[in-house]
N, C-alpha and C positions, 0 to 999 in steps of 0.2 A: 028488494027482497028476492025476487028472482035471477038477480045476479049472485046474490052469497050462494041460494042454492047452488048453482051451476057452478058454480067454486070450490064450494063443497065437494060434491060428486066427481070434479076434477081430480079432488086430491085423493077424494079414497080410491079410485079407479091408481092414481099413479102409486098410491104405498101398496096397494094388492098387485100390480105392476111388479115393483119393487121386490114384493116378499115374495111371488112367484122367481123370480131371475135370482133370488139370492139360493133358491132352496135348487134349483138347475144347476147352477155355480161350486154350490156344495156337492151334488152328485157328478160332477162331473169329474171333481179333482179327486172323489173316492176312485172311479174307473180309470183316472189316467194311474196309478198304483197301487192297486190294490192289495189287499190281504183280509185274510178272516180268521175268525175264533169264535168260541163258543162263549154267550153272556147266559145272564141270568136275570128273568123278571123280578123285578121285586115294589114295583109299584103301581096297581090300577086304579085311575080314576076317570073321572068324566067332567068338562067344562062346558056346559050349557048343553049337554045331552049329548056331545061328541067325546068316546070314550078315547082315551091316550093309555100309553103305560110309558113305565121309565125299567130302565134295564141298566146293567152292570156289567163289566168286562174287562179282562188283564190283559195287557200286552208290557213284554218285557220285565215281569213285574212290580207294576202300576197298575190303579186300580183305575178306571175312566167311567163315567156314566154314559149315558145318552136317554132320548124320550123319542117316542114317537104316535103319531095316532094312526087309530087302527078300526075298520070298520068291518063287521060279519067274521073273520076270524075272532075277534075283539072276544067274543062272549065265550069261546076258549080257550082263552089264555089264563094263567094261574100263576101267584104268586111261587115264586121257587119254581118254574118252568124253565127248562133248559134253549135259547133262542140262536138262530147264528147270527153273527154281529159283521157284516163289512168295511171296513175302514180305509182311511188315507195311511197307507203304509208310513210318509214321513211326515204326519200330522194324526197320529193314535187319536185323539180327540175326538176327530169329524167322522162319525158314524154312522151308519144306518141299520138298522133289524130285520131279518126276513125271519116272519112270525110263521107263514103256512106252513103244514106239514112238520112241523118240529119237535112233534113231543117225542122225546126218547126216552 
Protein backbone atom coordinates (compact mmCIF):
# COMPACT_ATOMS: atom_id res chain seq x y z
CA UNK A 1 0.00 0.00 0.00
CA UNK A 2 2.67 2.26 0.77
CA UNK A 3 4.23 1.68 -2.43
CA UNK A 4 1.12 2.74 -4.73
CA UNK A 5 1.11 5.72 -2.59
CA UNK A 6 4.54 6.82 -3.36
CA UNK A 7 3.71 6.07 -7.03
CA UNK A 8 1.05 7.83 -6.90
CA UNK A 9 2.64 11.05 -5.75
CA UNK A 10 5.52 10.31 -8.32
CA UNK A 11 3.23 10.72 -11.11
CA UNK A 12 1.29 13.80 -10.10
CA UNK A 13 4.47 15.59 -8.96
CA UNK A 14 5.85 14.43 -12.89
CA UNK A 15 2.46 15.55 -14.82
CA UNK A 16 2.55 19.03 -12.70
CA UNK A 17 6.33 18.82 -13.84
CA UNK A 18 5.10 18.42 -17.17
CA UNK A 19 2.24 21.06 -17.20
CA UNK A 20 4.54 23.65 -15.74
CA UNK A 21 7.43 23.17 -18.67
CA UNK A 22 4.62 22.97 -21.34
CA UNK A 23 3.13 26.45 -20.26
CA UNK A 24 7.33 28.03 -20.14
CA UNK A 25 7.49 26.35 -23.59
CA UNK A 26 4.39 28.13 -24.83
CA UNK A 27 5.62 31.53 -23.36
CA UNK A 28 8.67 31.38 -24.67
CA UNK A 29 7.99 30.83 -28.36
CA UNK A 30 5.36 33.79 -27.92
CA UNK A 31 8.66 36.04 -26.91
CA UNK A 32 10.94 34.64 -29.43
CA UNK A 33 8.14 36.59 -32.19
CA UNK A 34 6.10 38.30 -31.05
CA UNK A 35 3.24 40.58 -31.96
CA UNK A 36 0.02 41.95 -30.41
CA UNK A 37 -3.67 43.15 -30.79
CA UNK A 38 -6.44 43.97 -29.13
CA UNK A 39 -9.08 40.94 -27.97
CA UNK A 40 -12.18 40.87 -26.48
CA UNK A 41 -13.59 39.11 -23.13
CA UNK A 42 -16.41 37.26 -23.68
CA UNK A 43 -16.34 34.52 -21.12
CA UNK A 44 -16.15 34.46 -17.06
CA UNK A 45 -16.23 31.48 -15.11
CA UNK A 46 -14.66 29.80 -12.18
CA UNK A 47 -13.54 25.92 -11.83
CA UNK A 48 -13.52 24.84 -8.25
CA UNK A 49 -13.28 28.65 -7.03
CA UNK A 50 -10.32 29.53 -9.36
CA UNK A 51 -11.81 32.24 -11.66
CA UNK A 52 -10.56 31.96 -15.70
CA UNK A 53 -11.91 33.98 -18.63
CA UNK A 54 -11.70 33.17 -22.34
CA UNK A 55 -11.22 35.98 -24.82
CA UNK A 56 -11.29 36.47 -28.58
CA UNK A 57 -9.10 38.07 -31.09
CA UNK A 58 -8.19 38.78 -35.13
CA UNK A 59 -5.20 38.36 -36.60
CA UNK A 60 -5.14 38.56 -40.34
CA UNK A 61 -8.67 38.23 -40.55
CA UNK A 62 -9.26 35.14 -38.45
CA UNK A 63 -10.92 34.96 -35.52
CA UNK A 64 -8.64 32.74 -32.74
CA UNK A 65 -9.73 32.28 -28.97
CA UNK A 66 -7.68 31.76 -26.03
CA UNK A 67 -8.50 31.32 -22.09
CA UNK A 68 -6.63 32.26 -19.36
CA UNK A 69 -6.96 32.28 -15.45
CA UNK A 70 -6.76 35.27 -13.53
CA UNK A 71 -6.53 36.14 -9.84
CA UNK A 72 -7.37 39.83 -8.05
CA UNK A 73 -7.64 41.58 -11.34
CA UNK A 74 -10.26 38.54 -12.00
CA UNK A 75 -13.26 40.50 -10.12
CA UNK A 76 -12.67 43.37 -12.81
CA UNK A 77 -12.95 42.05 -15.60
CA UNK A 78 -16.29 42.21 -17.89
CA UNK A 79 -17.89 40.55 -20.39
CA UNK A 80 -17.23 42.95 -23.77
CA UNK A 81 -13.90 44.28 -21.97
CA UNK A 82 -11.46 45.34 -24.31
CA UNK A 83 -8.00 43.14 -23.32
CA UNK A 84 -4.48 43.15 -25.14
CA UNK A 85 -3.65 39.75 -26.46
CA UNK A 86 0.31 38.62 -27.10
CA UNK A 87 0.87 35.99 -29.65
CA UNK A 88 3.26 33.85 -31.58
CA UNK A 89 3.53 36.04 -34.76
CA UNK A 90 3.94 32.52 -37.04
CA UNK A 91 1.57 30.55 -34.77
CA UNK A 92 -1.66 33.23 -34.20
CA UNK A 93 -3.13 30.59 -32.11
CA UNK A 94 -0.73 30.48 -28.96
CA UNK A 95 -1.74 33.44 -27.03
CA UNK A 96 -1.71 35.04 -23.87
CA UNK A 97 -3.77 38.15 -22.28
CA UNK A 98 -2.45 40.90 -20.32
CA UNK A 99 -5.79 41.74 -18.37
CA UNK A 100 -4.20 44.75 -15.84
CA UNK A 101 -4.79 48.23 -16.58
CA UNK A 102 -6.94 47.69 -19.79
CA UNK A 103 -10.04 49.09 -19.52
CA UNK A 104 -10.35 51.60 -22.42
Amino acid sequence: MKRKYQRSIAYFVIALLGISLWHVWKSSKIAENPAYTKGVVNRLYKIRATPYYSYSYNVDQKTYEGRGKQYGEYESLHIGDTITVYYQRSNPSNSEAYVRNNKQ
